[in-house]
N, C-alpha and C positions, 0 to 999 in steps of 0.2 A: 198628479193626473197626467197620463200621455197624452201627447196631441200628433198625432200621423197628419204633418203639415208635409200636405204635396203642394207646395209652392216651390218657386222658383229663390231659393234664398242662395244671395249673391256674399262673398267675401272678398274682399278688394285686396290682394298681395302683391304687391308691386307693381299695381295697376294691369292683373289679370283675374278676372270673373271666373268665379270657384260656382258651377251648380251645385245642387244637391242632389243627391240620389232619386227625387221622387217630384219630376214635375211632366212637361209637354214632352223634355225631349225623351223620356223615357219609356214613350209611348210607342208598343208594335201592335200594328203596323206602324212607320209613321204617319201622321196625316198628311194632305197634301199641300197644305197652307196655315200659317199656327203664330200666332203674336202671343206674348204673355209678359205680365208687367212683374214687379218685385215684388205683388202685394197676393194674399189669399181671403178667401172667406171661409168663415165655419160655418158648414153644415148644423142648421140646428135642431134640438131634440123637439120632436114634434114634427117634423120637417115633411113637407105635402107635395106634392107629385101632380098637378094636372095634363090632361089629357084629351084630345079630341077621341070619339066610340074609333076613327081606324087603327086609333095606334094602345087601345085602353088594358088589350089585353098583355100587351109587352111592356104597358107601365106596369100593372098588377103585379107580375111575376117579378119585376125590378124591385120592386115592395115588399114583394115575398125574402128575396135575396137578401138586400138589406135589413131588414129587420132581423133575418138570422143570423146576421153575423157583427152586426152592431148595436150598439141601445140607445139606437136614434128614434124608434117607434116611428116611421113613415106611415103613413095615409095617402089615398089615394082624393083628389079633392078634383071639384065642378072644374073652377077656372084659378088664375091667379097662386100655382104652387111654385115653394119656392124651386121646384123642377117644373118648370111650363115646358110641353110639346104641344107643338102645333104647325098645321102642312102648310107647305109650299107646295105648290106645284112646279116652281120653277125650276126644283132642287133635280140634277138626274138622280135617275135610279137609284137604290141603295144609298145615294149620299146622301150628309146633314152639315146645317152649320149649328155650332155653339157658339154663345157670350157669358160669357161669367163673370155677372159683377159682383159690388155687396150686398146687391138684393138677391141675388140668385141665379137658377143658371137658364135661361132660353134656349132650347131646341128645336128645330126647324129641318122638318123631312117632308118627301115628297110621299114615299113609303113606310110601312109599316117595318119593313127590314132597313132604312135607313133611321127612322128611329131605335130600332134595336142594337144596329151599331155603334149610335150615339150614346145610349146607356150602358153599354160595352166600355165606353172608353169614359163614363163617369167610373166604371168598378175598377179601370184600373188606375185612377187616377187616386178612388180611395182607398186603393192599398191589397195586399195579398190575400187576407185573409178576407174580406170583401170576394176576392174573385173566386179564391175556392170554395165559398159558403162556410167559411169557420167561424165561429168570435174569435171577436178581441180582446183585448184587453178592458173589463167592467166600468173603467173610467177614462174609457179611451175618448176623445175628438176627431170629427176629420175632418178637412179641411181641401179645401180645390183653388187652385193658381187663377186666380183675376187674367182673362184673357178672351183670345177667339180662336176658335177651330173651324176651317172650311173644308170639309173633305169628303172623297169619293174613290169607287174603288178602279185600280186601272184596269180588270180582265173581268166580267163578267162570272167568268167559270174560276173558281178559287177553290182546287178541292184533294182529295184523300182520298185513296182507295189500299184500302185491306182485300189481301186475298185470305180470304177463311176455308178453300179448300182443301189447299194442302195440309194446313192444321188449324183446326178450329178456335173460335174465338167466341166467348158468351156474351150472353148479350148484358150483363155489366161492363165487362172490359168494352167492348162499342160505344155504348152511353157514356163511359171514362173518353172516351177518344174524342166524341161529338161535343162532350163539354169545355174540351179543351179548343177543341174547332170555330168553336162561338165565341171564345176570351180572343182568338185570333184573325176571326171575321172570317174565315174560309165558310164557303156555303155550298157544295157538293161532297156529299158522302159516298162513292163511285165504290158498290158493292159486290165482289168477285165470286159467286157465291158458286160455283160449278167449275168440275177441271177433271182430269183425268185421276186425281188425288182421293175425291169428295165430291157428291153430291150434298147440300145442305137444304137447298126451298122445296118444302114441304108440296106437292103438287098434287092433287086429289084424284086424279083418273090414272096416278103410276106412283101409289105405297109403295113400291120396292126401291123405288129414289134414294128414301130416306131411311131405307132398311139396310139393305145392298151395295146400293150404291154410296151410304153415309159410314161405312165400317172399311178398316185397313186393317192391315198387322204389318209389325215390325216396320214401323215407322221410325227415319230419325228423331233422335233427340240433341235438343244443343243447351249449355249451362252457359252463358257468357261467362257471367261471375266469376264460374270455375275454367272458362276456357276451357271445355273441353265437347265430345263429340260420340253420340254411338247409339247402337240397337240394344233393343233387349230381345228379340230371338224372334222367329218365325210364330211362336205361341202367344206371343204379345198382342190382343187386340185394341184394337184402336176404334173405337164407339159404338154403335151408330150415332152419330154426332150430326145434332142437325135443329135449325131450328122450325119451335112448334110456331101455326099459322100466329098465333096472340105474341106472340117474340116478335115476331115480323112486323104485326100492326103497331107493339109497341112502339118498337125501336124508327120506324114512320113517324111514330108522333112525336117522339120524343124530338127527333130530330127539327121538324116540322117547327117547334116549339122556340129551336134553338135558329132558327130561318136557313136551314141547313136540309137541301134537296137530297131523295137516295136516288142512285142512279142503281139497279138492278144490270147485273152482268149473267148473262149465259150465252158460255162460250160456244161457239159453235160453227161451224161442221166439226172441224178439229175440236181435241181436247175434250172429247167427250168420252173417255172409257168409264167414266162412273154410270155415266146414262147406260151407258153397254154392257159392262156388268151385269148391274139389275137388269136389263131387256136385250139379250145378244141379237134376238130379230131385229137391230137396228143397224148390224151393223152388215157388210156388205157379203161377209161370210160370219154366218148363224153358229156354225158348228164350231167354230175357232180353231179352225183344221191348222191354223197359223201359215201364211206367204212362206212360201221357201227364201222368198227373194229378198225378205228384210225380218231380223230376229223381234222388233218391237214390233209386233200386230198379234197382239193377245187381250180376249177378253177381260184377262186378271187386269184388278185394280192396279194402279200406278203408286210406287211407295219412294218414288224417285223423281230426281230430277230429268229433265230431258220433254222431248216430245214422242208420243205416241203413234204410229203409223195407222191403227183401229181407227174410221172416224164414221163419221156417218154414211149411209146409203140413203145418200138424195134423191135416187131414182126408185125409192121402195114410199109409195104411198104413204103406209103408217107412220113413214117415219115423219112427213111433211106433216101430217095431223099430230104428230107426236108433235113439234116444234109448238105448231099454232096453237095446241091444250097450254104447251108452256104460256105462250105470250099471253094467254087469256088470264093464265095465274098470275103472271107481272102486272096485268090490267087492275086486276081487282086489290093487290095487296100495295101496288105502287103510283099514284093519284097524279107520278109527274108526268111532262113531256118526252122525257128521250128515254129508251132504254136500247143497254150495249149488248150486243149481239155477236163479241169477239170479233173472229175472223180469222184471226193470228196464227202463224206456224201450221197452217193445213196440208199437211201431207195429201200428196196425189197417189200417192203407190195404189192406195184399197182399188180407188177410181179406175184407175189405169188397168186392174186385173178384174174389172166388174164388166161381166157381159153385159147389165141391166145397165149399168152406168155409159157404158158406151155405144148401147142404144140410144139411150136417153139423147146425148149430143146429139149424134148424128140426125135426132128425130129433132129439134131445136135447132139443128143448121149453126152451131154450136164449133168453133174451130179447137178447143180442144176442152182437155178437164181442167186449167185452171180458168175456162168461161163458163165451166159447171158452176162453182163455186158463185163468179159473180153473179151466172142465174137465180142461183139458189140463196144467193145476199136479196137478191130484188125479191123473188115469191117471200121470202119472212117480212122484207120491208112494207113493201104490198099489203099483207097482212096487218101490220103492225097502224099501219096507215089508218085502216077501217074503223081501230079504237081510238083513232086521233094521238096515234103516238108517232114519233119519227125515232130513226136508230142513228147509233154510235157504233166504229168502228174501232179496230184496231187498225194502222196505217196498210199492213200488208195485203189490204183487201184492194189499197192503190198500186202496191211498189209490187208485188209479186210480177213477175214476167208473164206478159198475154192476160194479166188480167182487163178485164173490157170496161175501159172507162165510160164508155158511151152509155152503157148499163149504170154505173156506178153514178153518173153525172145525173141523170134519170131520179135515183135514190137520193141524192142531197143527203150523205150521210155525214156527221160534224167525225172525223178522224182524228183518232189520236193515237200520235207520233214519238213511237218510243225507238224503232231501229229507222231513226229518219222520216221522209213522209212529207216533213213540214213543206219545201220548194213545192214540188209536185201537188200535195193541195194546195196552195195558195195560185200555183199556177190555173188552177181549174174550177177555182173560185171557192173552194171547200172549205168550208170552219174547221179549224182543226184546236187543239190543248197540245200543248210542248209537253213532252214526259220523257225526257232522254233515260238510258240505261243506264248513265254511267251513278260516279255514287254521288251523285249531287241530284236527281231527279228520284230517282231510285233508293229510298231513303230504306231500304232492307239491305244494301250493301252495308259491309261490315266496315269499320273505322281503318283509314290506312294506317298502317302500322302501330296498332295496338292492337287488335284481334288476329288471333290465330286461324278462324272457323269462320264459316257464316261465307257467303255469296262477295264475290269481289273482291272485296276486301280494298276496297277504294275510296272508299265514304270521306266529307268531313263536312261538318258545318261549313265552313270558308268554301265549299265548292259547291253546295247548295244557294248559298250566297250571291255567289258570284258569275255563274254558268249567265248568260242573257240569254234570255227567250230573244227569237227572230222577231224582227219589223217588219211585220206580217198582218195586212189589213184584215184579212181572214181567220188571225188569230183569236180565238176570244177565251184562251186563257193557259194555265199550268197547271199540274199536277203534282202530289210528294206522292210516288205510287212503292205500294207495299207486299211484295212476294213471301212466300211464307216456309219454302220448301228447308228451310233451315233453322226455322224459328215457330217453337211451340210452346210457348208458354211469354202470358201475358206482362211479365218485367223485363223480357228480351225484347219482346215487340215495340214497350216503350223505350228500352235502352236505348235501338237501334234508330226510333221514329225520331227520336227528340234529344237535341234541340233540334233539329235539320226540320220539320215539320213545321216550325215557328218561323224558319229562314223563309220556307217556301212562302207561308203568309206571308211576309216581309214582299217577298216580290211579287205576288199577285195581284197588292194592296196597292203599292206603295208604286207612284208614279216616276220615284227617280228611277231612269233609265240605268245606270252605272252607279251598282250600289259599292261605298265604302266600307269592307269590311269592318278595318278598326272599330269604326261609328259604330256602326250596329252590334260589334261583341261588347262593348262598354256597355248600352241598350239591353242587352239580354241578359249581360250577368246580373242586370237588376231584377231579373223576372227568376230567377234561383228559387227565392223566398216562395213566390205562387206555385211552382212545382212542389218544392219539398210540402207547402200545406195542402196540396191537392195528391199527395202520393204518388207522384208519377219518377217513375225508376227513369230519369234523363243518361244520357252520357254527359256526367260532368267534366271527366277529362276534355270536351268540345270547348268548355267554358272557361280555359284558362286563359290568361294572357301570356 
């Protein structure tokens, strides 16, 4: 009979302590505070789960879990199981303490998602196939390390974001991503769902979104595997690709289930040619007579990288009720507080050659068109407001030149800081998430020197690792953020995400300021075993020593 003993078993060689592969310290994130003695308990068959009604339904599903993947037969019981939860208030947010003696194990959350985290780190405590929902082996045991856990997470905001415009992603592959999200305690799902590439959210008063606006041709294709890179011809279409409303409420809930917030993205003024496409009334010129003055301002869809000069006509009514129909569909499909509203990369050119548009200013008292833009950040915000939501930006809605803080400080919008940003909000009191470019933030960069293709080409676990977020009281967190313009298909996405996605958890979690590489690659190459049972295509070449 095998015994999956995640204990701490010590071997004395010359008076130096050998762990074993599978106890506390192998634990990502790590915790913040963690004793464990040289002894364990087994788990026993029959084994009861109590639970106070706040936290009942994330014991359930812990029950569910377990029971599919081992032949412990859990139940869920009144009081007195040998898994007791039960709240503290003292506990902050999200965090929990564990004890684990030979009676059992105590759990103490303030939260429903700090209990959840806590059961998170009993699945990884029992083992891989535990985490990814597989059995084990028919005569297996398992077994948990006699100790204490006290722990909390250091950023509030811990999260991932996929862009699914540029190439679409199903909503299995998401639910794969969100699963892995919750083994790692990230809890924002920051969804890119609109770009110049793709429209994909379904929005009921403008069908052509997801008509029109959801269909390409001759899109890249990339093979990592094969290293290589190409079109298949102007005749090649490419969907309409999009998902239906019930995908959406799904993939909500799903997440929901896993304490995992979506944060909805539509990008905008900029980066809108999909919106344009299907409805060129929106854009400053209808007829797409094209700018002499710059070759990118075409209502054709974008099959490419770069930015678009086409963006919106802020000064054409429709289009401001075009906006507020969107935000009324984020309302109804997305139950959180913030949604992202871009900002990012707004070309002025349209603005600049729009008679309507520079009326509009001068009518506004307006000093030029990049205080169009932050007018037109406030009316969505404004708006946004009335459903009791607040927005998210991209930094450059602060850093662009002449954009009007005054406006912007008005909006309290939480910015997040990918070409810089972080000083300037913290100076002006604004929440912002760290998301730098390079390929330690930006976890779609391709591996340094082992990829041919792909964006960057800078990437590496160790620089995900080790990049520090600023000490920034305004900070309330990081991001692994996921570009797509290179990457179509769902085992490149993981190639590229992971392990660097894991690193990111590591630091959003995990309170040591100055993480040690080494430490933490010893840490992951344990967690190999849970990918390959959970199918996830990693970059194993990240995981050598």
């Amino acid at each position: 009979m095998k015994k999956y003993i995640v204990s701490l078993t010590v071997a004395l060689v010359c008076g130096v302590a050998v762990s074993s592969a599978s106890d506390f310290n192998t634990l990502i994130p790590r915790p913040s505070e963690m004793t464990q003695t040289l002894s364990d308990v087994t788990m026993p068959i029959g084994m009861t789960v109590s639970s106070p009604a706040d936290f009942v339904d994330d014991a359930g599903r812990f029950v569910a879990a377990v029971n599919a993947a081992t032949n412990l037969n859990a139940t869920l019981a009144d009081a007195n199981g040998f898994i007791a939860l039960s709240v503290n208030h003292a506990i902050p947010a999200e965090g929990y303490t564990m004890t684990i003696s030979p009676r059992g194990v105590d759990i103490q959350a303030s939260s429903a998602s700090g209990a959840f985290y806590a059961l998170q780190t009993i699945k990884q405590l029992m083992g891989a196939n535990v985490l990814a929902g597989k059995p084990g082996e028919t005569a297996a045991t398992y077994a948990l390390p006699i100790g204490t856990i006290k722990d909390q997470p250091r950023y509030e905001y811990r999260g991932f974001m996929l862009d699914v415009s540029r190439h679409f992603f199903e909503a299995g592959e998401i639910k794969k991503m969100l699963d892995l999200m919750a083994v790692y305690k990230l809890n924002r799902f920051h969804w890119h769902l609109t770009d110049d590439q793709g429209w994909r959210l379904p929005v009921k008063k403008y069908p052509k979104l997801t008509v029109q606006g959801a269909t390409n041709r001759n899109i890249l294709r990339t093979d990592f595997a094969q290293q290589k890179q190409w079109r298949e011809g102007e005749d090649a279409v490419y969907g309409p690709f999009a998902y239906t409303p019930e995908e959406v409420h799904e993939i909500v809930a799903y997440a929901k289930e896993r304490h995992i917030e979506v944060i909805p993205e539509i990008d905008m003024p900029g980066h809108m040619v999909a919106a344009i496409h299907a409805y060129p009334e929106f854009s400053t010129d209808p007829k797409s007579k094209k700018l002499d003055v710059h070759e990118d301002f075409s209502h054709e869809i974008w099959n490419k990288r770069g930015v678009s000069r086409d963006v919106l006509d802020v000064s054409n009514p429709k289009v401001i009720r075009f906006v507020k129909d969107v935000i009324d569909e984020l309302v109804e499909y997305f139950p959180y507080e913030y949604i992202h509203i871009g900002g990012d990369e707004c070309p002025t050119l349209a603005w600049e050659h729009s008679k309507s548009c520079q009326k509009l200013i001068k009518k506004l008292g307006l000093k030029d068109v990049r205080e169009l833009q932050s007018w037109f950040t406030k009316e969505i915000s404004d708006y946004a407001n009335t459903h009791g939501r607040k927005i998210i930006v991209w930094n450059e809605v602060i850093t662009e030149p002449n954009a009007n803080m005054e406006l912007i400080k008005e909006i309290n919008p939480v910015v997040f800081c990918w070409l810089g940003g972080e000083q300037k909000a913290e100076a002006n009191g604004l929440r912002h998430v760290y998301t730098p470019f390079n390929g330690g933030y930006y976890i779609n960069r391709s591996y340094e020197g082992v990829d041919k293709h792909g964006a960057g080409r800078d990437g590496s676990l160790k620089k995900s690792i080790t990049v520090m977020p600023p000490l920034h009281d305004n900070l309330i967190g990081i991001q692994g953020t996921f570009w797509t313009e290179e990457v179509d298909r769902p085992e490149d996405l993981e190639y590229l995400a992971l392990p660097r996605l894991i690193g990111i958890a590591e630091q959003a979690w995990s309170t040591q300021v100055n993480k040690d590489y080494d430490e933490f690659l010893d840490r992951i190459i344990q967690h190999r075993a849970y990918l390959d049972l959970g199918g996830y295509n990693y970059g194993a070449h990240q995981l050598q020593k």
